[in-house]
C-alpha positions, -999 to 999 in steps of 0.1 A, spaced: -99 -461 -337 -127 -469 -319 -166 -447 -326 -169 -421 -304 -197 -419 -281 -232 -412 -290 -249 -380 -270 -286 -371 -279 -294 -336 -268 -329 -344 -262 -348 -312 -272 -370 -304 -298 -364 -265 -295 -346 -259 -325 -326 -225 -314 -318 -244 -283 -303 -275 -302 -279 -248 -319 -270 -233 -289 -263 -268 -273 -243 -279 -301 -221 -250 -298 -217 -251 -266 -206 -290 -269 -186 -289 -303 -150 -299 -300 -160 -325 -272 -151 -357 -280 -184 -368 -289 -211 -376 -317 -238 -355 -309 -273 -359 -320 -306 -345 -317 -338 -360 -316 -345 -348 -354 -322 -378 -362 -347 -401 -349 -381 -411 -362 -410 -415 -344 -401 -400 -310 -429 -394 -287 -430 -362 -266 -423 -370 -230 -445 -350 -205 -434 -327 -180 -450 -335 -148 -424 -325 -123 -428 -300 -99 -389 -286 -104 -367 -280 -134 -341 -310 -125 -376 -337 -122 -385 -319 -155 -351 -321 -172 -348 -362 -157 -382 -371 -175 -372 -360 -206 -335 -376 -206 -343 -408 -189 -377 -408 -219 -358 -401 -250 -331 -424 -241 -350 -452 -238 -365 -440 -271 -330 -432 -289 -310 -462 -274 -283 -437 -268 -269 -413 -237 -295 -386 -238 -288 -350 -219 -318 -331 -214 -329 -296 -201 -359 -278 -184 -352 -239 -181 -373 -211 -174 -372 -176 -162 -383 -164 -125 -394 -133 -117 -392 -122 -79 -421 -95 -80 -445 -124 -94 -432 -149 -66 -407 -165 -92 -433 -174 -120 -437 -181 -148 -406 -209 -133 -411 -243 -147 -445 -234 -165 -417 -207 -187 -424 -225 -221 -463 -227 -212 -469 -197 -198 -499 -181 -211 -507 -209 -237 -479 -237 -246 -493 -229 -282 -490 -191 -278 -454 -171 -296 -432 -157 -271 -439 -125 -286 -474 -128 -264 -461 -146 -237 -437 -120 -234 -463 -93 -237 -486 -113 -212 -453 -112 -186 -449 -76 -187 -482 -70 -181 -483 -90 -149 -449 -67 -138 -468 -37 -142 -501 -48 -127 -482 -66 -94 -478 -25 -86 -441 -38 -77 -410 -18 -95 -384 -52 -80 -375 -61 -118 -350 -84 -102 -352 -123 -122 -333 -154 -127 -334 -176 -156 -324 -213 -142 -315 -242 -162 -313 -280 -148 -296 -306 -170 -303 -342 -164 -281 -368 -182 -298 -405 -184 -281 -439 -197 -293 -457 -227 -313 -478 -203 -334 -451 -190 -311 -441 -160 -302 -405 -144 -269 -412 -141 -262 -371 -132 -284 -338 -129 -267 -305 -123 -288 -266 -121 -269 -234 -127 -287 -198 -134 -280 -165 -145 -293 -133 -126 -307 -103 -140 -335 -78 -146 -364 -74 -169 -365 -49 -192 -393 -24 -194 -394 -34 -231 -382 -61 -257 -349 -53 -275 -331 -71 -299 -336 -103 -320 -306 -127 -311 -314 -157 -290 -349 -171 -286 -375 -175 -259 -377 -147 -235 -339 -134 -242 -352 -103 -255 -366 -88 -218 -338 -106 -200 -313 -81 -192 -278 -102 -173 -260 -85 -143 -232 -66 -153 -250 -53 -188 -269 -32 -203 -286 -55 -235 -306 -74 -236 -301 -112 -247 -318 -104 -274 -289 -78 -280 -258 -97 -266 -237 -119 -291 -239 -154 -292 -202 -154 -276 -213 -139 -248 -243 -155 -239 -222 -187 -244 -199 -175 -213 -223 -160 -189 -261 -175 -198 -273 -201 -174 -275 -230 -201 -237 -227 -205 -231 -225 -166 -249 -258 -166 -239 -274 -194 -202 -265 -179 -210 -287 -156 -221 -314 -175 -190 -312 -201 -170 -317 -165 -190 -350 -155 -189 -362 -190 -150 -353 -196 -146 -381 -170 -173 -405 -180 -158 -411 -215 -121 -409 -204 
């Protein structure tokens, strides 16, 4: 029997790694993640939309890793601060800063912008690259919500905890794992990716 397919998922977020790997398990690949790797260089985010960002990183860490490398740039938008913090979600008020304060920071601009639209997306691009350094697919999906006034729960990671979905009441923060899994906008996208890849490896 021949070795199945190598797939880095090239991220160095930790609760996004485990969310990716559950997402992927029982497709007929070996995933890895860049922690299997020594010396991997960041790869900078200069794009100016989450599927340039996403293609950076994939077509970077491949040619770092040698292997097929999907990658992801996600953030949240809020429509009463014109769709920030978008693609500056992770640094947004400080890359070094906890999300507890950029959180904090993010409800303070809600109340200040004098607006009560609590309406937001979080929006997830995926970028697959060849071992050569080659996007050879990008796909985006989102899920739709509201903020909270608050932050409730501690299950997911990043700003899940103010991130209310349509069609519920919790939180991400509150939701279960198996639920975020169907709905959240990192599944919707890597959906589609699981899809282009069912095909590729066939």
């Amino acid at each position: 029997m021949s070795p199945l397919p190598t797939l880095v998922l090239a991220t160095g977020n930790a609760g996004k790694a485990r969310e990716l790997q559950s997402i992927f398990k029982g497709v007929r690949l070996e995933i890895k993640t860049l922690r299997d790797f020594d010396g991997i260089r960041d790869v900078e985010e200069t794009g100016s939309t989450f599927v340039e960002n996403a293609s950076l990183k994939a077509a970077g860490f491949a040619v770092q890793t040698n292997h097929l490398s999907l990658a992801d740039d996600s953030g949240l938008e809020v429509e009463a601060l014109g769709n920030a913090p978008g693609v500056h979600s992770a640094r947004f008020a400080g890359s070094g800063t906890g999300y507890d304060i950029k959180i904090e920071r993010l409800l303070g601009m809600i109340r200040d912008s004098g607006s009560d639209d609590r309406r937001a997306r979080f929006v997830c691009a995926m970028a697959l690259s060849d071992d050569r350094g080659r996007v050879i697919h990008t796909v985006q999906a989102e899920c739709a919500g509201r903020i909270a006034l608050e932050p409730r729960g501690t299950n997911g990671f990043g700003y899940d905890p103010i991130f209310i979905p349509d069609d519920f009441e919790q939180t991400f923060g509150e939701l279960g794992d198996e639920v975020k899994r169907s709905i959240s906008h990192r599944a919707k996208a890597a959906e589609l990716i699981i899809r282009y890849l069912l095909d590729f490896i066939a």
